[in-house]
FIKOL-39935 format. One record per atom (N, C-alpha, C, O): residue in one letter; x, y, z; atom name. Coordinates in Angstrom, 3 decimals. Example, Ala and Ser with C-alpha at 12.3 -4.5 7.8 and 13.67 -1.06 7.14 Angstrom:
BEGIN
+----+----------+----------+----------+----+
| aa |     east |    north |       up | at |
+----+----------+----------+----------+----+
|  A |   13.190 |   -5.690 |    7.800 |  N |
|  A |   12.300 |   -4.500 |    7.800 | CA |
|  A |   13.200 |   -3.300 |    7.800 |  C |
|  A |   14.236 |   -3.319 |    8.465 |  O |
|  S |   12.850 |   -2.250 |    7.080 |  N |
|  S |   13.670 |   -1.060 |    7.140 | CA |
|  S |   12.900 |    0.030 |    7.870 |  C |
|  S |   13.409 |    1.138 |    8.039 |  O |
+----+----------+----------+----------+----+
This chain:
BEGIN
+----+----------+----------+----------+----+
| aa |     east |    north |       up | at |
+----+----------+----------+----------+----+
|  X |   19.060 |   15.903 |  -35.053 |  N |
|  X |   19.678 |   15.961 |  -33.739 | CA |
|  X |   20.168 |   14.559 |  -33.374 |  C |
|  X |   19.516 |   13.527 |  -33.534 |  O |
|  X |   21.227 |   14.640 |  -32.933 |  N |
|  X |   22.099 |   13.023 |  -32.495 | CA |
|  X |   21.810 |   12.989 |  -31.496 |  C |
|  X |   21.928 |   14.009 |  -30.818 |  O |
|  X |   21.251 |   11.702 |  -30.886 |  N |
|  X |   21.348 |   11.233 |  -29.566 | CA |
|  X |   22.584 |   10.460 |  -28.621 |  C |
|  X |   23.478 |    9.953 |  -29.299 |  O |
|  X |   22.663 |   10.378 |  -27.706 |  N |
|  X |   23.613 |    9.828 |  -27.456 | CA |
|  X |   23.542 |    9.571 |  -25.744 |  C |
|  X |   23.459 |   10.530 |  -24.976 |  O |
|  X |   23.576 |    8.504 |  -25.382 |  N |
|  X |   23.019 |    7.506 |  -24.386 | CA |
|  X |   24.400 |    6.953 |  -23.957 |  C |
|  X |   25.243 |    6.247 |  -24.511 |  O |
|  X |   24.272 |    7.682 |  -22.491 |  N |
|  X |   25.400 |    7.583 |  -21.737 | CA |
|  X |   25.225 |    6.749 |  -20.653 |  C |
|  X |   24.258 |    6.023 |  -20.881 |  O |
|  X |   25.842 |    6.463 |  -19.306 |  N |
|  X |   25.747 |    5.072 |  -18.651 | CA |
|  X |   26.804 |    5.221 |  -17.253 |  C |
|  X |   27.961 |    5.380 |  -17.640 |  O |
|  X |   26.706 |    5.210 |  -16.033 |  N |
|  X |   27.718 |    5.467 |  -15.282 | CA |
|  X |   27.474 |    3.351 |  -14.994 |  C |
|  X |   26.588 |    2.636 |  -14.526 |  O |
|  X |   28.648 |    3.168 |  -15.523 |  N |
|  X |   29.571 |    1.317 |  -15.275 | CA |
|  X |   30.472 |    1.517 |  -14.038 |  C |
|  X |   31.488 |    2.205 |  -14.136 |  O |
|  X |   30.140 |    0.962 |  -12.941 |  N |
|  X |   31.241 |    0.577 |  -12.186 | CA |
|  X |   31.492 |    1.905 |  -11.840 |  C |
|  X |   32.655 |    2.188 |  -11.554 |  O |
|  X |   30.338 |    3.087 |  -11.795 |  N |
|  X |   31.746 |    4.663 |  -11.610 | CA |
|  X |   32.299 |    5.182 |  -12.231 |  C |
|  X |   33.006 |    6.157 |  -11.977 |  O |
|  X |   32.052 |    4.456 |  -13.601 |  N |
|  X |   32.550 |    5.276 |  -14.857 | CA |
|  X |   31.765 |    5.773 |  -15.823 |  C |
|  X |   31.467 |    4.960 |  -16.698 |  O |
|  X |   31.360 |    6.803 |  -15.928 |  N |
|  X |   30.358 |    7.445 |  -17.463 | CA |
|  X |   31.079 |    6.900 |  -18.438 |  C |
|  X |   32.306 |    6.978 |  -18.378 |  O |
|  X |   30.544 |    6.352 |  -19.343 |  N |
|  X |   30.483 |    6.034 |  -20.802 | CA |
|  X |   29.548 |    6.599 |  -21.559 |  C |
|  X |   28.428 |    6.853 |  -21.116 |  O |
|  X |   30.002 |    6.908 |  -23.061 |  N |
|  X |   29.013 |    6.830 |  -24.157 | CA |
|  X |   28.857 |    5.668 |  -24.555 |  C |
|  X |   29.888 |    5.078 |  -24.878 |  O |
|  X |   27.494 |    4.901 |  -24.680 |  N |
|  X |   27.458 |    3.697 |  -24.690 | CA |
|  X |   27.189 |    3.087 |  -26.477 |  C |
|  X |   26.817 |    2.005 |  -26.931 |  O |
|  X |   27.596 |    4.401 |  -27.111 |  N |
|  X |   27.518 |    4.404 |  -28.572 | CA |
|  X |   29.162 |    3.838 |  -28.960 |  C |
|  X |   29.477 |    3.039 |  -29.842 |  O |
|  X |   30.013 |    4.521 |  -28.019 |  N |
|  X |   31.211 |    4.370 |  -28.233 | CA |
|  X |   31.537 |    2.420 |  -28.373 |  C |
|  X |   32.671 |    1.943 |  -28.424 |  O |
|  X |   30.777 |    1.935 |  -28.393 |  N |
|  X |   31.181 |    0.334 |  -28.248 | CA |
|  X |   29.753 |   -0.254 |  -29.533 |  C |
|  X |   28.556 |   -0.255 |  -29.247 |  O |
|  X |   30.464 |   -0.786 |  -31.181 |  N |
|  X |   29.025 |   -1.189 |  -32.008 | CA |
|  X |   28.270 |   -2.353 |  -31.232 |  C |
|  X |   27.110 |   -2.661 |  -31.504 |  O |
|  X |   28.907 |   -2.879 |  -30.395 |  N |
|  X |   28.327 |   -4.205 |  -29.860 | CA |
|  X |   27.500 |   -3.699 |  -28.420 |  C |
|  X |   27.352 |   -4.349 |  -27.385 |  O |
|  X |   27.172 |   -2.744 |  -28.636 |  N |
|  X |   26.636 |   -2.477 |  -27.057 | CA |
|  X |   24.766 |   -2.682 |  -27.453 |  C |
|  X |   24.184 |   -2.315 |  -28.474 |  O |
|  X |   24.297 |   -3.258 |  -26.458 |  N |
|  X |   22.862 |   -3.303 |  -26.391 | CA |
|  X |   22.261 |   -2.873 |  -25.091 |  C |
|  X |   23.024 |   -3.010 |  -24.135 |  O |
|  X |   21.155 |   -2.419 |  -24.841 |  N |
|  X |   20.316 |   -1.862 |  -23.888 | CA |
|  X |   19.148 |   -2.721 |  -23.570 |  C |
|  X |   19.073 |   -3.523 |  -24.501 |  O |
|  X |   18.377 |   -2.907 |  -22.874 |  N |
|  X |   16.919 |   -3.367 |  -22.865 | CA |
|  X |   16.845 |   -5.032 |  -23.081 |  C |
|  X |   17.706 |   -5.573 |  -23.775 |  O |
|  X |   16.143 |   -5.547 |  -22.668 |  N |
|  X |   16.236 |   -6.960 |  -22.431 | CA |
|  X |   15.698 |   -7.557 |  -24.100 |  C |
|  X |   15.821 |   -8.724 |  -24.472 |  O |
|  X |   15.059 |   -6.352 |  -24.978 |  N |
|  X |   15.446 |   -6.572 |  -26.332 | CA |
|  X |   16.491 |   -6.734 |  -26.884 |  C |
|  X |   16.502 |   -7.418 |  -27.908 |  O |
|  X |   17.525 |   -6.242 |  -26.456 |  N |
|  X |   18.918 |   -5.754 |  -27.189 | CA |
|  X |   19.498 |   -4.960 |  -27.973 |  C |
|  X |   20.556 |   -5.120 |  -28.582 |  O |
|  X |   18.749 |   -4.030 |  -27.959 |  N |
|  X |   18.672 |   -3.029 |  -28.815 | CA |
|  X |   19.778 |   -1.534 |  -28.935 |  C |
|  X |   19.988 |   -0.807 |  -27.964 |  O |
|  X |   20.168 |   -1.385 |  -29.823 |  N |
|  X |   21.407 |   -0.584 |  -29.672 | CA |
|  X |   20.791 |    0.873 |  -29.244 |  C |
|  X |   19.898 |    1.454 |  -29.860 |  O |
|  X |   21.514 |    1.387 |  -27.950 |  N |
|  X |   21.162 |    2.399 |  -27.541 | CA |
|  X |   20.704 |    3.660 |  -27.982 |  C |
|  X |   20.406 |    4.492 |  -27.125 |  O |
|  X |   20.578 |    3.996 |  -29.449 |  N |
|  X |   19.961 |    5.430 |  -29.681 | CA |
|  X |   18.618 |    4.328 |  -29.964 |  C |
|  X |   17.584 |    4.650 |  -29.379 |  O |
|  X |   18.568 |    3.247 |  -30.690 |  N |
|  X |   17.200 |    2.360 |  -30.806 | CA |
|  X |   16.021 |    2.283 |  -29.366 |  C |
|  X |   14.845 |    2.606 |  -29.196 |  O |
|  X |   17.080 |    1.682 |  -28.544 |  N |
|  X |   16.190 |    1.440 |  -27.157 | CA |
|  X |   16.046 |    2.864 |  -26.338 |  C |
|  X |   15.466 |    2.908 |  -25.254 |  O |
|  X |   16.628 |    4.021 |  -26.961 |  N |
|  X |   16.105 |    5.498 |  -26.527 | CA |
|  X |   14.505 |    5.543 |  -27.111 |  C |
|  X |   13.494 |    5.479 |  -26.412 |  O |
|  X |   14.562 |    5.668 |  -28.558 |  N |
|  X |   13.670 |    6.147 |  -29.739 | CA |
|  X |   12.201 |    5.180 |  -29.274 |  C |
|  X |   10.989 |    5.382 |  -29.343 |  O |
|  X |   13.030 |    4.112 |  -28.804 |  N |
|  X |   11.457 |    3.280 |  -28.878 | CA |
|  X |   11.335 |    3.020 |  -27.248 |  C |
|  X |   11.611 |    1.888 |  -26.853 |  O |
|  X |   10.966 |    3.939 |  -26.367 |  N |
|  X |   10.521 |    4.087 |  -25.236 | CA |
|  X |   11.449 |    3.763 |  -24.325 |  C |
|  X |   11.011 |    3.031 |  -23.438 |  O |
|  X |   12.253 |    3.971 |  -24.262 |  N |
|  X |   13.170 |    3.396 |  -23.214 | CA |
|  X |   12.670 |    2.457 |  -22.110 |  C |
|  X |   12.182 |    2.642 |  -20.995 |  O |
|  X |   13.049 |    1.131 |  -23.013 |  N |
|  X |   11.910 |    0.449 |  -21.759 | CA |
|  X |   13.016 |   -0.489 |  -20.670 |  C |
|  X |   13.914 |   -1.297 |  -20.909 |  O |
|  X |   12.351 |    0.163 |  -19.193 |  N |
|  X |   13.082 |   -0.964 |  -18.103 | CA |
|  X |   12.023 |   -1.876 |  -17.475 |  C |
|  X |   10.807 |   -1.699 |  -17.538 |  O |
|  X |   12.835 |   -3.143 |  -16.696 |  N |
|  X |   12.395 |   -3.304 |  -16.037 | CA |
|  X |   11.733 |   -2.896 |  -14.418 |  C |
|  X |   12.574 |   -2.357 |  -13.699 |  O |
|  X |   10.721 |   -3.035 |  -13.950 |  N |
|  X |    9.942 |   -2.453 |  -13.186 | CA |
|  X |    8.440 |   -2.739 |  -12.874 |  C |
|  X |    7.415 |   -2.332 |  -13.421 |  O |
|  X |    8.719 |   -3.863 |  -11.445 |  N |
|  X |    7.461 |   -4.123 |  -11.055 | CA |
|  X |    6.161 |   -3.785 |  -10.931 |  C |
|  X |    6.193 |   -3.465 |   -9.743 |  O |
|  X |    4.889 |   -3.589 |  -11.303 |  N |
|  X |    3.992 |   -3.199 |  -10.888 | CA |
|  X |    3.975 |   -3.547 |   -9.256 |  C |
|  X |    4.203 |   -2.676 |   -8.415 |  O |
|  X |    3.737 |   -4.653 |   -8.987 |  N |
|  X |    3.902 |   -4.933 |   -7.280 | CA |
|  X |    5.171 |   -5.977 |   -7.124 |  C |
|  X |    5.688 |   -6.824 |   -7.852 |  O |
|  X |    5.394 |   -5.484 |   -5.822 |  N |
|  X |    6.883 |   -6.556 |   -5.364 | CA |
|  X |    6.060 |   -7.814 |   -4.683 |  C |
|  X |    4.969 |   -8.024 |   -4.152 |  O |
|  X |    7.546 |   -8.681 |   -5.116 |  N |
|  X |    6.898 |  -10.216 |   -4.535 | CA |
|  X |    7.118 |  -10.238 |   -3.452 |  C |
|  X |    6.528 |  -10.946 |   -2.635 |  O |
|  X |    8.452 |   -9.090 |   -3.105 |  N |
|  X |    9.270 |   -9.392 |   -1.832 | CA |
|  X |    9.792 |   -8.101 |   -1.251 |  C |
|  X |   10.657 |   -7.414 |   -1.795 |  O |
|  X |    9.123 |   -7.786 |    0.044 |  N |
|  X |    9.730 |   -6.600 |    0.173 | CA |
|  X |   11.204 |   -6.254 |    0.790 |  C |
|  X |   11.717 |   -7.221 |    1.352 |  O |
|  X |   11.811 |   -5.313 |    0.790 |  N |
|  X |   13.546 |   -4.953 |    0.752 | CA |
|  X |   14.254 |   -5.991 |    0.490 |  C |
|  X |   14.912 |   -6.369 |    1.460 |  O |
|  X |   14.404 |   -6.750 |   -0.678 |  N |
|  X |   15.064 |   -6.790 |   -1.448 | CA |
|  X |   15.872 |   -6.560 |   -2.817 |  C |
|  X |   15.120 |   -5.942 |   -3.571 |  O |
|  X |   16.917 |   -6.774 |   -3.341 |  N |
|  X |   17.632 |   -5.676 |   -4.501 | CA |
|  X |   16.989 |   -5.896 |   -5.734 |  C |
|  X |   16.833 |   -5.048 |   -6.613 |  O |
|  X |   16.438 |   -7.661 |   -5.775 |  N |
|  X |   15.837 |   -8.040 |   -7.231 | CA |
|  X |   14.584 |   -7.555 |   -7.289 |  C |
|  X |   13.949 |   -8.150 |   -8.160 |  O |
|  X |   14.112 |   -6.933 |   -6.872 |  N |
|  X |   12.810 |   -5.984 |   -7.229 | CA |
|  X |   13.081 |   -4.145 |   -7.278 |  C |
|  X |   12.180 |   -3.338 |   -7.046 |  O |
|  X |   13.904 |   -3.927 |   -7.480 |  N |
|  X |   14.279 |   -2.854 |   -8.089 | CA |
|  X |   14.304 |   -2.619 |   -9.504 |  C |
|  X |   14.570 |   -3.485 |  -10.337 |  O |
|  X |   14.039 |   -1.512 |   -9.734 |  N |
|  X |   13.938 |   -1.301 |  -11.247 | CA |
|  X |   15.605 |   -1.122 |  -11.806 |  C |
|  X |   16.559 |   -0.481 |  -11.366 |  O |
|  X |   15.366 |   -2.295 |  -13.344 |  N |
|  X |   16.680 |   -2.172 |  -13.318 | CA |
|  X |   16.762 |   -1.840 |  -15.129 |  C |
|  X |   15.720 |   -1.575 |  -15.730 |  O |
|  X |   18.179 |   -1.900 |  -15.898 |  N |
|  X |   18.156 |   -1.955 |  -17.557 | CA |
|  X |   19.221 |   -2.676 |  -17.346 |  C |
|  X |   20.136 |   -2.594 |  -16.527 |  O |
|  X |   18.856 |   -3.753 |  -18.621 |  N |
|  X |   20.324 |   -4.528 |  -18.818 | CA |
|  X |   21.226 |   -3.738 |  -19.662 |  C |
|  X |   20.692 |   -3.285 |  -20.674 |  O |
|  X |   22.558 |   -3.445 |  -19.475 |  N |
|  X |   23.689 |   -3.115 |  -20.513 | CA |
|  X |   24.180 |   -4.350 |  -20.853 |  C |
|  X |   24.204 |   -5.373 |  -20.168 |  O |
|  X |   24.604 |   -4.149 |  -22.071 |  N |
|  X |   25.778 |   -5.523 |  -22.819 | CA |
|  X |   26.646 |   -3.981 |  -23.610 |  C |
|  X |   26.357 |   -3.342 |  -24.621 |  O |
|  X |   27.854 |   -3.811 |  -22.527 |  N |
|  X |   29.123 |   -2.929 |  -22.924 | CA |
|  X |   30.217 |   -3.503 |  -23.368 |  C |
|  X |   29.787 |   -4.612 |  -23.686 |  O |
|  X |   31.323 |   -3.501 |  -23.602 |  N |
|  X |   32.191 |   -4.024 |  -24.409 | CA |
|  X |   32.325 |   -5.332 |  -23.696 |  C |
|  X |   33.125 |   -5.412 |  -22.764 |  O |
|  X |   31.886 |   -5.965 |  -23.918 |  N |
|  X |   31.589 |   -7.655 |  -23.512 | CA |
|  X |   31.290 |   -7.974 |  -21.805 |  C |
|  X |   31.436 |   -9.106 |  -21.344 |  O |
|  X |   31.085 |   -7.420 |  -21.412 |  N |
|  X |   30.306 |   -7.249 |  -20.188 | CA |
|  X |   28.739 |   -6.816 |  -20.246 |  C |
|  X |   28.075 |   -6.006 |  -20.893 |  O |
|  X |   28.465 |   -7.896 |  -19.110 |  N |
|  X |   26.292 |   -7.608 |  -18.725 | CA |
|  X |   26.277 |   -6.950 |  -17.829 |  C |
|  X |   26.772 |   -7.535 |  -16.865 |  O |
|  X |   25.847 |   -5.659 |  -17.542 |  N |
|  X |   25.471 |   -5.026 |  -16.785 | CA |
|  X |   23.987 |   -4.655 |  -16.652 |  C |
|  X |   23.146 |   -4.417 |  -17.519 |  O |
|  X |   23.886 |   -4.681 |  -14.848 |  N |
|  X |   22.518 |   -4.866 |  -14.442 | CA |
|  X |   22.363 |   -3.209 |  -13.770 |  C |
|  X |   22.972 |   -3.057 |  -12.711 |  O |
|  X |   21.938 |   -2.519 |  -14.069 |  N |
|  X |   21.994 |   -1.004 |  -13.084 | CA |
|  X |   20.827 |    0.352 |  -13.240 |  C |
|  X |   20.210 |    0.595 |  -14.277 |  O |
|  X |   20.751 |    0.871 |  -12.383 |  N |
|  X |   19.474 |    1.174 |  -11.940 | CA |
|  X |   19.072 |    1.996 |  -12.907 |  C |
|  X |   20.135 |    1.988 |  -13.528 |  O |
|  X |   18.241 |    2.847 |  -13.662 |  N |
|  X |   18.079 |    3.785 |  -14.626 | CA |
|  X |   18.334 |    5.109 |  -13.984 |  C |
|  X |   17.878 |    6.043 |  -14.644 |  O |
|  X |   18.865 |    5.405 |  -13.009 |  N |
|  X |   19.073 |    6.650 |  -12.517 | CA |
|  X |   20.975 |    6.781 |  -13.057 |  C |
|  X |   21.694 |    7.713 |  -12.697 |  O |
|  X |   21.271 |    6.046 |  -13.624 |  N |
|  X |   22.475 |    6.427 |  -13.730 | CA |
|  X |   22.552 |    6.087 |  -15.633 |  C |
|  X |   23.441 |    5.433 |  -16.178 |  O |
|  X |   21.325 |    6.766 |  -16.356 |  N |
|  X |   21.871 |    6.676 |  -17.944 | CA |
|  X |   21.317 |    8.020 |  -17.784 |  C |
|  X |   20.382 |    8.379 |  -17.069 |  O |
|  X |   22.035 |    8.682 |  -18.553 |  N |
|  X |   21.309 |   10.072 |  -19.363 | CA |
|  X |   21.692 |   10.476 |  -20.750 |  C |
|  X |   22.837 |   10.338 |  -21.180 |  O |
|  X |   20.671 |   10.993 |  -21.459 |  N |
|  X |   20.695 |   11.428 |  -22.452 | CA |
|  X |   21.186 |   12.666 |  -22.712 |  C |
|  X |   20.929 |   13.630 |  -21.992 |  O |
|  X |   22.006 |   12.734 |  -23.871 |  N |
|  X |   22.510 |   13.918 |  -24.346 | CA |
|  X |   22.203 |   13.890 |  -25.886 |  C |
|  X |   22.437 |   12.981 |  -26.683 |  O |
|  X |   21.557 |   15.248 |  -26.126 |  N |
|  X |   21.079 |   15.432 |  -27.351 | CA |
|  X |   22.259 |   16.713 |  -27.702 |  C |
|  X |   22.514 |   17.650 |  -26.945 |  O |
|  X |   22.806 |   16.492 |  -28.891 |  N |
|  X |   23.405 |   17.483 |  -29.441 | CA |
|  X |   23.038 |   17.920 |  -31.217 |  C |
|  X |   22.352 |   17.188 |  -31.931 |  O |
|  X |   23.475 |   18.860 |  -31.556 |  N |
|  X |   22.831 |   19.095 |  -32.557 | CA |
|  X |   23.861 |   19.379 |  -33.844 |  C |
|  X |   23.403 |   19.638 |  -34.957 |  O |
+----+----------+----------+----------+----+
């Protein structure tokens, strides 16, 4: 079964496979990788600071030469077969 790890950028869904240089996770890890091995984000146990944006849970993207910082509510997985 193929995975495939999608990404709303700016308002735009992407397949984030569609780009070889794309990385996920503050490892860097190419997105069916940083699926397989736990999808890991960032995410405080406790905040330093309350209502502010840098204590939100976030995943780094590196998309076609752009860093993107954005919340994990906007990747989803699609498994096809």
């Amino acid at each position: 079964m193929a995975v495939q790890v999608h990404a709303c950028l700016l308002g735009n869904w992407v397949n984030l496979g569609d780009d070889p240089q794309c990385t996920v996770g503050n490892h860097g890890s190419s997105p069916s990788k940083w699926w397989e091995e736990n999808a890991e984000i960032w995410s405080p146990t406790e905040k330093e600071q309350d209502h502010t944006l840098y204590q939100l849970d976030y995943v780094h993207v590196y998309y076609k030469g752009v860093d993107y910082r954005i919340n994990p509510i906007f990747i989803q997985i699609v498994n096809s077969l």
